[in-house]
C-alpha positions in Angstrom: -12.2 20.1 -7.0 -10.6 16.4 -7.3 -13.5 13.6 -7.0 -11.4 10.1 -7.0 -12.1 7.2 -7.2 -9.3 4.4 -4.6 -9.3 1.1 -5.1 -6.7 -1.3 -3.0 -6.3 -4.5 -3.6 -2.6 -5.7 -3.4 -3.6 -7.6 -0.4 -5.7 -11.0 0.4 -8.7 -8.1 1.3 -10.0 -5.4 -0.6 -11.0 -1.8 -0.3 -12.3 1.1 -2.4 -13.0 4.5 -1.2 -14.3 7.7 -3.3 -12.4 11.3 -1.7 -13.3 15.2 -2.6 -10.4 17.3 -2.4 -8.6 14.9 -0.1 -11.6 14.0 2.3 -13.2 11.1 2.3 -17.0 10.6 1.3 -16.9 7.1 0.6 -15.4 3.9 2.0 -16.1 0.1 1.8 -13.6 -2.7 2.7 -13.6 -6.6 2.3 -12.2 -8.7 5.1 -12.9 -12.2 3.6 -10.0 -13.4 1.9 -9.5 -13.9 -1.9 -12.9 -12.3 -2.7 -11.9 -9.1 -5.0 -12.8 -10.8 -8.5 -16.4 -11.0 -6.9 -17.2 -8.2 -4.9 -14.8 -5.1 -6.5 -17.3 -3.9 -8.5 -20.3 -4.4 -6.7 -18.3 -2.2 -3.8 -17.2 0.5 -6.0 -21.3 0.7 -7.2 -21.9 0.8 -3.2 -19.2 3.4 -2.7 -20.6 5.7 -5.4 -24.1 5.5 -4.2 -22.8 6.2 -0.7 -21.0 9.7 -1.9 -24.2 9.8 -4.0 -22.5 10.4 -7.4 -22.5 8.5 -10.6 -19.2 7.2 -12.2 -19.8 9.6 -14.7 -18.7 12.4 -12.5 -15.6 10.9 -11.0 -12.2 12.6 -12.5 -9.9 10.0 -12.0 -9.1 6.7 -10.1 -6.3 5.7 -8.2 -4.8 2.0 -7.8 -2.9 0.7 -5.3 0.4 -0.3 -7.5 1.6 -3.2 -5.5 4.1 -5.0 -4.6 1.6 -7.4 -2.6 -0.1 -10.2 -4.2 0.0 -11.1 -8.0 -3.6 -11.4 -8.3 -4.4 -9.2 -6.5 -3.0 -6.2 -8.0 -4.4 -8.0 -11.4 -7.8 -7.7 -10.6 -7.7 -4.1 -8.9 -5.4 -2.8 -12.0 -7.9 -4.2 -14.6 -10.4 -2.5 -13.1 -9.0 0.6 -12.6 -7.7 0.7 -16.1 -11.0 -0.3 -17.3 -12.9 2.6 -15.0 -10.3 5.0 -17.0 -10.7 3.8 -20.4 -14.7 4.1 -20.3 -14.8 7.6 -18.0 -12.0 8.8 -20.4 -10.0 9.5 -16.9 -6.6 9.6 -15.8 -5.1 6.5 -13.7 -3.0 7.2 -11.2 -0.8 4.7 -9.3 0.3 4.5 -5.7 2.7 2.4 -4.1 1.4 0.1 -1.8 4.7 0.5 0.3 4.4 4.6 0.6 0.5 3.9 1.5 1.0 1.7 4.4 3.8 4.1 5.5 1.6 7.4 5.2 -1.4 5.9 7.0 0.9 5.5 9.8 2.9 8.2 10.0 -1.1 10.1 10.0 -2.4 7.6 12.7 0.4 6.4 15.0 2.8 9.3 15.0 2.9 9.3 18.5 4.5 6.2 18.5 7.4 7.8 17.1 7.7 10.4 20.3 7.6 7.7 22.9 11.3 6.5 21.6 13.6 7.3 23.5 15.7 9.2 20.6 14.2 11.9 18.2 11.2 11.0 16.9 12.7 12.6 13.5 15.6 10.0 13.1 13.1 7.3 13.0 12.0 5.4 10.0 9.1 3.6 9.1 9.6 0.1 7.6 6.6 -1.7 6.0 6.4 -5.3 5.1 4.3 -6.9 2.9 4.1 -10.7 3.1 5.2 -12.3 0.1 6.2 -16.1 1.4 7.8 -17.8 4.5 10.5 -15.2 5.3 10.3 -13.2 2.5 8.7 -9.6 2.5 8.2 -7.2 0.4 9.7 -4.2 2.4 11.4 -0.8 1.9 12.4 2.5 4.5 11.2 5.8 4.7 12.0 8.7 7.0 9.2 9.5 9.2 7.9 12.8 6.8 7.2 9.8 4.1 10.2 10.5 2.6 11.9 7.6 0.8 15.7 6.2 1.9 15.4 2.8 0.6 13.8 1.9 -2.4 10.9 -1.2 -2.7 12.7 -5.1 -2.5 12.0 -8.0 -1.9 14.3 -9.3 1.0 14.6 -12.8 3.0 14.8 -11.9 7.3 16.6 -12.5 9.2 18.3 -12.2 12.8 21.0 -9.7 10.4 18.0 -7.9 8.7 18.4 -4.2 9.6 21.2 -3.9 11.4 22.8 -1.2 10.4 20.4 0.7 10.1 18.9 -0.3 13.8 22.4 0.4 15.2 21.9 4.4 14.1 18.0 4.6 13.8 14.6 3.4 16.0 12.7 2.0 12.9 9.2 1.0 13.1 8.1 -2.5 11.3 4.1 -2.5 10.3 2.0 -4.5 7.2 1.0 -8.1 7.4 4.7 -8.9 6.8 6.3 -7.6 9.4 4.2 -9.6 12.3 5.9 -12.7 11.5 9.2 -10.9 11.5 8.5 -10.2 15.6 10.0 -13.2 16.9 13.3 -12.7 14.3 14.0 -8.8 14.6 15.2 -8.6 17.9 16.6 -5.4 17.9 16.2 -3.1 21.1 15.3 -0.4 18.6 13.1 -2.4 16.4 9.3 -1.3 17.1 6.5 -2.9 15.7 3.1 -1.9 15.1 0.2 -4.9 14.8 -3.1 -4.2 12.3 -1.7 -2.0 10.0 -3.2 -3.3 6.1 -3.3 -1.4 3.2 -6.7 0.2 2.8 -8.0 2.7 0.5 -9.5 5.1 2.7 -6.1 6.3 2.9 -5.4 7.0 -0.4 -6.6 9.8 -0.4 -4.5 13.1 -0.3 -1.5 10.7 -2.1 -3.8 10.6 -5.0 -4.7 14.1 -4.8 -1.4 15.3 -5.0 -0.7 13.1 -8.0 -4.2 14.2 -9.5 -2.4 18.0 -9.5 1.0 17.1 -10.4 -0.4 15.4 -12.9 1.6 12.2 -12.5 -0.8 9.8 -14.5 -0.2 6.5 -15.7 -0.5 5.5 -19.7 -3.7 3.0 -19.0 -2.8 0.9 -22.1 0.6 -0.1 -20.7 0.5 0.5 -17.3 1.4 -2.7 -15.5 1.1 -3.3 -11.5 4.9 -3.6 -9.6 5.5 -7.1 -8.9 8.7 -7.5 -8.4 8.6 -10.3 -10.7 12.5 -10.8 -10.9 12.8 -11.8 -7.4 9.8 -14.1 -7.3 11.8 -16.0 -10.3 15.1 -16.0 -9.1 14.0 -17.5 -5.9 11.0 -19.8 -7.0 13.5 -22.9 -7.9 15.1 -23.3 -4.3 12.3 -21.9 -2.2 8.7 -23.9 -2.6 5.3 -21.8 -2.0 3.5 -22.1 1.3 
């Protein structure tokens, strides 16, 4: 039996979420933005009292990995790696990308069948805001399987195209809303709401829990994407 601890954080809000075997038990979220330096830890003591456990009996704690926002993922890492090194548990990282795209591809799949092709040559697409036009974005097939690997990308009216010539592709995260108005595509669907949260963590962190797919906690670091955030900072100023 996998008890796990989920903490999310690559975002302006938080989450942390405690599953058993997959289900959850446990689940508190932060709207307020810019608050996870403050209220992590008192929410993971909340979540564990609501799945009335002690951290003592937890046998491992998943982080959402990014890419999302810098301090974000800081703050949830540290504590994650923190959790691990005191509980003498493994650390296991998800990507924040593949969680957005499995909590909709388990909530809004029926999206998907109201296209007017096969609902199994869609992909998913989800964005992450990073500044102005820029997202942090990648493509999977509608099974979660990856076809385009995490970037960083600048959209525009071009973005896609290819891909939207031969594909419906569904847009979701806080980066794709602003991409609405640009991604005019008549198979470009978008789906509003859709954050990263840690109540949905949990089967992708079981499944790593079993494989075994665990993260060295001294040098783990969170994805970034670092090299396009430099190569870009000169010519583009921050919001």
């Amino acid at each position: 039996m996998a008890l796990l601890l989920s903490i999310e954080t690559a975002t302006s809000a938080c989450s942390v979420a405690i599953h058993r075997d997959g289900v959850l038990v446990a689940n508190i979220a932060s709207e307020q933005p810019q608050v996870a330096a403050s209220v992590l830890a008192p929410m993971i003591a909340g979540a564990l009292n609501k799945a009335q456990i002690k951290a003592t009996q937890l046998q491992g704690v998943a982080v959402s990995m990014g890419p999302g926002s810098y301090t974000g993922l800081r703050i949830g890492t540290a504590t994650a790696k923190g959790l691990c090194f005191s509980l003498n548990i493994p650390l296991i990282a998800i990507n924040t990308l593949r969680l957005l795209t499995h909590q909709v591809c388990a909530h809004h799949r029926h999206r998907f069948e109201a296209t007017r092709q096969s609902a199994q040559s869609a992909l998913c697409c989800p964005m992450l805001d990073a500044r102005r036009m820029e997202v942090y974005t990648a493509l999977f097939t509608v099974h979660e399987e990856e076809v385009q690997p995490a970037s960083a990308r600048i959209i525009d009216t071009n973005s896609f195209l290819e891909q939207l010539d031969a594909h419906p592709i569904f847009f979701f995260g806080n980066g794709a809303d602003k991409c609405m108005t640009v991604v005019r595509h008549p198979q470009a669907h978008f789906i509003t709401g859709i954050e990263p949260r840690a109540a949905y963590m949990g089967l992708l962190a079981e499944q790593a829990f079993y494989e075994k797919a665990f993260q060295q906690i001294q040098s783990f670091e969170p994805f970034y994407l670092k090299d396009f955030l430099i190569r870009h900072s000169q010519r583009l100023p921050a919001n």
